[in-house]
C-alpha positions in Angstrom: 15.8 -10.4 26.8 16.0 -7.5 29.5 16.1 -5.0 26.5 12.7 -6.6 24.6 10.2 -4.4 26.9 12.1 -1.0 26.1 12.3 -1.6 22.4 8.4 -2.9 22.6 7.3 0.5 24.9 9.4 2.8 22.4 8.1 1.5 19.3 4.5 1.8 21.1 5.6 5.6 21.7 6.7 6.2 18.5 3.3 4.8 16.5 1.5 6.5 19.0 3.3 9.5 18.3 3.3 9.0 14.7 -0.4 8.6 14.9 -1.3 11.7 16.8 0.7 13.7 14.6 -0.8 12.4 11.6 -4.4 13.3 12.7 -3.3 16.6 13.4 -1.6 16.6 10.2 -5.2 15.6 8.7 -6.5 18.7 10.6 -4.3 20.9 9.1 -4.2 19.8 5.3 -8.1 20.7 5.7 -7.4 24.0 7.1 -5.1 25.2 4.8 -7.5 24.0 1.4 -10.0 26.1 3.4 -7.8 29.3 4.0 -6.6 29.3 0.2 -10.6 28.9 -1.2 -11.1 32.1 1.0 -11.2 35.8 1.1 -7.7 35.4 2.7 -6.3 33.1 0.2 -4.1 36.3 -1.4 -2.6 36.7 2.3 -2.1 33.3 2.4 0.0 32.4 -1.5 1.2 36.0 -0.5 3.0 35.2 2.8 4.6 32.2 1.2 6.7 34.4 -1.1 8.2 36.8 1.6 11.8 36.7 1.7 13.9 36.9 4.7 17.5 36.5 5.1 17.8 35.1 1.5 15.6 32.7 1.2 11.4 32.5 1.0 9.0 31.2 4.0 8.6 28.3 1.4 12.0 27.9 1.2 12.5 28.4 4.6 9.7 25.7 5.1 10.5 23.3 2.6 14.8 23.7 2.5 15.8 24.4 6.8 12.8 22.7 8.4 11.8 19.7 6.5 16.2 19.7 6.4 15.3 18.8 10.4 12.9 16.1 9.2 14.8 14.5 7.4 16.9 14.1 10.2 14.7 12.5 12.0 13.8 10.3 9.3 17.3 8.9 9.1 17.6 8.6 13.2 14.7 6.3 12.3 16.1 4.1 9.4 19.3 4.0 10.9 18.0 3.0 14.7 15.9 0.4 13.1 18.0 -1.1 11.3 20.6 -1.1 14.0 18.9 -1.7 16.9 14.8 -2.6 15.7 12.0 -3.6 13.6 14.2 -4.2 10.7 17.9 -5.3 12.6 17.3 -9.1 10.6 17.1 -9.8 7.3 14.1 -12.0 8.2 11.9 -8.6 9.3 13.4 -6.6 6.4 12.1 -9.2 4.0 8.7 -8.6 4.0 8.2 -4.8 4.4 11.5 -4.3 2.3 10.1 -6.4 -0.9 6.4 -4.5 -0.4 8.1 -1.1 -0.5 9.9 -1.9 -3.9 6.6 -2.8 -5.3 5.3 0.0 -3.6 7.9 2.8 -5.3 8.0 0.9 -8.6 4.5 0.2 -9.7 2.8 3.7 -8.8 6.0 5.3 -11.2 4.9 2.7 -13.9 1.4 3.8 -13.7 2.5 7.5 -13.6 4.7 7.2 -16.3 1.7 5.2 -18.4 -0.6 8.1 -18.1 2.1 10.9 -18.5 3.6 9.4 -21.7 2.0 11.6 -24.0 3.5 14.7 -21.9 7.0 14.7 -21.6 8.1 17.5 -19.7 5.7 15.5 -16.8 7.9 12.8 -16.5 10.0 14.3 -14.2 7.2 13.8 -11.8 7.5 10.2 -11.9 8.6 9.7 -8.5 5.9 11.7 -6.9 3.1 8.5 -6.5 5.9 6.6 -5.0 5.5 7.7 -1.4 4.1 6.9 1.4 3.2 9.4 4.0 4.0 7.4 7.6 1.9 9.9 9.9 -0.9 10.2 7.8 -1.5 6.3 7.2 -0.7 5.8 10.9 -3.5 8.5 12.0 -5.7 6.1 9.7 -4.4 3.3 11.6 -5.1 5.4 15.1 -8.6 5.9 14.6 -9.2 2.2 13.9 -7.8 0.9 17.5 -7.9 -2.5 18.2 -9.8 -3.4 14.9 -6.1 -3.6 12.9 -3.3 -6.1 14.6 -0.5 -4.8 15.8 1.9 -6.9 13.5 0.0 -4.6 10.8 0.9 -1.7 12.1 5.0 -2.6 12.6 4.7 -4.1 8.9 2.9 -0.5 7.7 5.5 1.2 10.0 8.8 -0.4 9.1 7.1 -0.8 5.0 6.8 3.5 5.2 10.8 4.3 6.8 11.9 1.9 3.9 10.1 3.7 1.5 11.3 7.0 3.4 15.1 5.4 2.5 14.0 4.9 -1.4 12.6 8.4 -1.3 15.7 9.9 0.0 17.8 7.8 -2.9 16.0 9.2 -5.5 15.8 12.7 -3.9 19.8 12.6 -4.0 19.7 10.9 -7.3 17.3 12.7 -9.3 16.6 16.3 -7.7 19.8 17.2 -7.5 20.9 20.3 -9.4 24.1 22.3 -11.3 26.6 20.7 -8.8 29.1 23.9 -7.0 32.3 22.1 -6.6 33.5 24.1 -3.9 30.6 24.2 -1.5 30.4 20.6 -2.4 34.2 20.1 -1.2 33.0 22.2 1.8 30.3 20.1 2.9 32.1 16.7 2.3 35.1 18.4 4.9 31.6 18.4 7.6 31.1 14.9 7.2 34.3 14.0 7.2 34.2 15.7 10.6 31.3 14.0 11.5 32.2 10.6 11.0 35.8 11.9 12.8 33.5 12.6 16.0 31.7 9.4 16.0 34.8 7.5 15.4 36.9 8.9 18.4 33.4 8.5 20.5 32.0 11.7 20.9 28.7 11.5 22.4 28.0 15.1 23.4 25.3 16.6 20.4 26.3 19.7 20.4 29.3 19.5 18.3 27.2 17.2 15.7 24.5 19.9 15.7 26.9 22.8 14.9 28.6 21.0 12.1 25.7 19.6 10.8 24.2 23.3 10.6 27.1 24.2 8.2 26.5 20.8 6.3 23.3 21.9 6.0 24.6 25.7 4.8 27.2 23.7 2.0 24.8 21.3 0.7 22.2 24.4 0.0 24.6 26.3 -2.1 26.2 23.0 -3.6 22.9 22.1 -5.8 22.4 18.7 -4.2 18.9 19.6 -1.9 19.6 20.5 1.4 17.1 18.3 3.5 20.1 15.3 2.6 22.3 17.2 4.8 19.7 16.0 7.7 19.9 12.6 6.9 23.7 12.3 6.4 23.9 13.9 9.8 21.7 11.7 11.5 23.8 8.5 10.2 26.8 10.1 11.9 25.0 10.0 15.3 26.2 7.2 17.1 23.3 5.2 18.6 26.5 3.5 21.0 29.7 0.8 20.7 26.8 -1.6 20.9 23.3 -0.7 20.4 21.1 -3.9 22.2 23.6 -3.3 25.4 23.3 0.7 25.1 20.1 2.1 27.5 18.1 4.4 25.4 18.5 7.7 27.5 22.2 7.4 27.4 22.7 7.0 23.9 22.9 10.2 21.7 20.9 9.4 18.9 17.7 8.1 21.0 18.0 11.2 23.0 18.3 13.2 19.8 15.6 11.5 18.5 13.1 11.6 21.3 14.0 15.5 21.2 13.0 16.0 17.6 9.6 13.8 17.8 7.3 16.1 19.4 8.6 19.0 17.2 8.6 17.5 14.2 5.2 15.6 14.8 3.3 18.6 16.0 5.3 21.5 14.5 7.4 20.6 11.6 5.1 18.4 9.8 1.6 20.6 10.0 4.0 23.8 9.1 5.3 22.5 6.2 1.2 21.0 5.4 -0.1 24.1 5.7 2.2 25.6 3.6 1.8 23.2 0.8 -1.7 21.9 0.8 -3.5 24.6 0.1 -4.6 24.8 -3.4 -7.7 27.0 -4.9 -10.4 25.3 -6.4 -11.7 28.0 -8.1 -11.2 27.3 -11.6 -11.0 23.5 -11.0 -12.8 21.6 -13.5 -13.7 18.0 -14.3 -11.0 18.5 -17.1 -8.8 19.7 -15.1 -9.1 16.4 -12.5 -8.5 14.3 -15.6 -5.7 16.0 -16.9 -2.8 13.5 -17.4 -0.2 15.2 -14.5 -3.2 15.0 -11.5 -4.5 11.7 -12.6 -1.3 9.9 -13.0 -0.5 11.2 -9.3 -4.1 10.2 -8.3 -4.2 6.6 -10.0 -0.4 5.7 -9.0 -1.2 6.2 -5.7 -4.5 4.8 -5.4 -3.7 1.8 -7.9 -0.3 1.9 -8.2 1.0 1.3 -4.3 -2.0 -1.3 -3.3 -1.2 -3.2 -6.8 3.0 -2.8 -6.1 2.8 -4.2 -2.1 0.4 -6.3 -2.7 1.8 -8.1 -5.7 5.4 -8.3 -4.5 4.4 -9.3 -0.8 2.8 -12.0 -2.4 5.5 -13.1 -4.6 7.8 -12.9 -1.2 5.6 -14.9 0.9 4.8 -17.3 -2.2 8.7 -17.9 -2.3 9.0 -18.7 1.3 10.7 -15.5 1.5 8.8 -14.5 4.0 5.6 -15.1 6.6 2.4 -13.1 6.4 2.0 -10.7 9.5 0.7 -12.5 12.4 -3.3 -12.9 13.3 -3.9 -10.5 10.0 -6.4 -11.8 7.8 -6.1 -11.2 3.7 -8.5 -8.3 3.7 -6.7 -6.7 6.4 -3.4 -6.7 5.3 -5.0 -5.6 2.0 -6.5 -2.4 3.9 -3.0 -1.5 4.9 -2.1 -1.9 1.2 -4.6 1.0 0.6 -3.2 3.0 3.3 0.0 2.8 1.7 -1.4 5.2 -1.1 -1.1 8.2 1.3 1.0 10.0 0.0 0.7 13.4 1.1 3.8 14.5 2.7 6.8 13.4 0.9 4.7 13.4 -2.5 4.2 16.8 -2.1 7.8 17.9 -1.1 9.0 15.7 -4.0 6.3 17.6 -6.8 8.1 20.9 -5.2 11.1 19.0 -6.1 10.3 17.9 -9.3 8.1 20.7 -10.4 10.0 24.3 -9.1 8.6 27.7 -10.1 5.5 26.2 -12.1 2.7 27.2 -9.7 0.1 25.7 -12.7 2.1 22.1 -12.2 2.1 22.5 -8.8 -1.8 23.0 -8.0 -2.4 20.1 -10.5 0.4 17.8 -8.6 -1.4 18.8 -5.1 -4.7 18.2 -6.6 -3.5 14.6 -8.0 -1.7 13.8 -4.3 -4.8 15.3 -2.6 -7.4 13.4 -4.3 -5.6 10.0 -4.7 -4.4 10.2 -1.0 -8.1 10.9 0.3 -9.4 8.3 -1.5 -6.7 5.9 -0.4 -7.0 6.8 3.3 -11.2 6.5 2.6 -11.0 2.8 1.3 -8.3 1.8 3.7 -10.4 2.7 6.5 -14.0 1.4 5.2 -11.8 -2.0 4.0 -10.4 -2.2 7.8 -13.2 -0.9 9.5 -15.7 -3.8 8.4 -12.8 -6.8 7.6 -13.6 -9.4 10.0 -10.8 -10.1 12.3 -9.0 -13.7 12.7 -9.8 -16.3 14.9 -6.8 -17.8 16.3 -8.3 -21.2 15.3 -8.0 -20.2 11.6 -4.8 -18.1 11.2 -3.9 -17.4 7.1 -1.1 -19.7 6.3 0.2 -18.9 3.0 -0.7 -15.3 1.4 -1.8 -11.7 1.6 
């Protein structure tokens, strides 16, 4: 029981975290639509393309530091699990069983629109995200309107969906396989799991192999930004993780590290970079076209239809409770929010979409519009639900 006030304060620090950096993230999404409808949009698509040492800033951008995000994202899935808000089956239930529906149903709807256009469905995957920043900054602005078991529930919902992201990722957006560089890379996690087994705890020598996993896996056809996340599993969080204080343990100072920089660097670079889209030859045709609107209607439709549905086939089942002092329009709200897609939507339509620059502007306009309009009725939805009494707590259903 000592431990419960730590976890509590660090989750409070890492929502509140998450939250800042997804306002500024809203900040700089804006920004870099604006820059790329100006007289400085040719410097701006321009800059994007310079290479240095190899590789484009995009690449740079979207390959070496979303690699470092990626990291953190799996510091996060595999903390929680070990050591958090999803270390039960009981607390995985819920969340876990709202983020199927939640990857499932917006591909469905995707796929439904798309049909006609086959070399689109590739792009299946891209309404099947949920941006955890951005829906928190919704969630930030709000305050004390939405409970807090709503925002642990949208929290630990959005690192499962991070996991199911980084499946298909591996699964589906891998390329031409190099056998070599592939042999190369798994001799660094071999290494890895060789320094966590014989108790390393220093992160030095994790960092320095993980920079040549990261090196193998970009030349081996798989996408490098797994290396991060196969790393951070090899981070020992400590021989056991409720006994283990959190400054001593290698992956909570690791991730503490990377929060800041990836919150208020990583994340807006790689927004800025990818947001921006000209509307200059934009069209009501061209919002309707099958690739932006399948984006736009499995996120907006697609994720509030998905969590909804299977959280109330969970709870319906006794699988699982409803979040405590959230009322049924509330815990719809957060079903909204989980149509922001915006980060990991765009890097998947990269993914999905490479060196077609007319399907990317329609996949950013199709994440773009469905993630604005799913942030919009999240917040009016939230901001006007009535909150529960204590005297009349929901008992049975979302």
């Amino acid at each position: 029981m000592a431990h419960n006030p730590r976890r509590v304060s660090a989750l409070r620090e890492f929502l509140k975290s998450e939250a800042s950096g997804g306002i500024v993230l809203m900040a700089v999404a804006v920004l870099a639509i604006l820059v790329a409808n100006s007289p400085f949009a040719g410097a701006y698509f321009t800059a994007l393309h310079v290479y240095v040492f190899g590789l484009s800033i995009q690449h740079w951008i979207n390959d070496a530091l979303m690699a470092v995000f990626f990291l953190l994202v799996g510091l996060e899935i595999k903390r929680e699990f070990l050591d958090g808000q999803l270390s039960t089956w009981s607390r995985r239930i819920l969340p876990g069983i709202a983020a199927l529906g939640g990857m499932v149903v917006p591909a469905l709807v995707y796929v439904a629109v798309t049909w006609n256009s086959p070399e689109l469905l590739r792009g299946w995957a891209i309404p099947a995200a949920t941006d955890i920043a951005f829906a928190l900054g919704v969630l930030a602005i709000l305050g004390s309107r939405v409970p807090a078991s709503l925002k642990i529930f949208l929290t630990a919902l959005a690192i499962l969906d991070d996991l199911g992201a980084i499946l298909i990722i591996a699964l589906f957006y891998s390329g031409d396989l190099a056998l070599v560089m592939l042999g190369a890379a798994a001799l660094c996690v071999i290494a890895l799991i060789a320094l966590n087994r014989i108790g390393v705890t220093a992160l030095m020598p994790y960092l320095a192999i993980g920079a040549l996993l990261w090196f193998f896996v970009l030349k081996s056809g798989i996408h490098a930004t797994l290396a991060g996340v196969v790393l951070a599993l090899t981070i020992p969080l400590g021989p056991h993780p409720k006994k283990t204080r959190a400054e001593t343990s290698p992956l909570h100072r690791l991730e503490h590290a990377l929060h800041p920089w990836v919150a208020f660097a990583i994340i807006p670079i790689f927004g800025f970079a990818n947001a921006g889209v000209s509307f200059v030859e934009l069209s009501l045709n061209s919002l309707l076209a099958p690739l932006p609107l399948g984006i736009a209607l499995g996120l907006l439709l697609g994720k509030q239809i998905g969590v909804l549905a299977f959280s109330e086939i969970a709870i319906r089942l006794n699988l699982a409770d409803v979040p405590a002092n959230a009322t049924r329009l509330q815990c719809y709200g957060v079903a909204l929010l989980c149509g922001i897609g915006f980060t990991m939507s765009l890097f998947i339509g990269a993914l999905a979409f490479p060196d077609k620059s007319n399907l990317n502007d329609a996949t950013k306009i199709g994440v773009l519009a469905g993630s604005v309009m799913s942030a919009l009725a999240g917040w009016l939805v939230l901001r006007f639900a009535p909150r529960e009494q204590p005297q009349s707590r929901a008992a049975s259903s979302m």
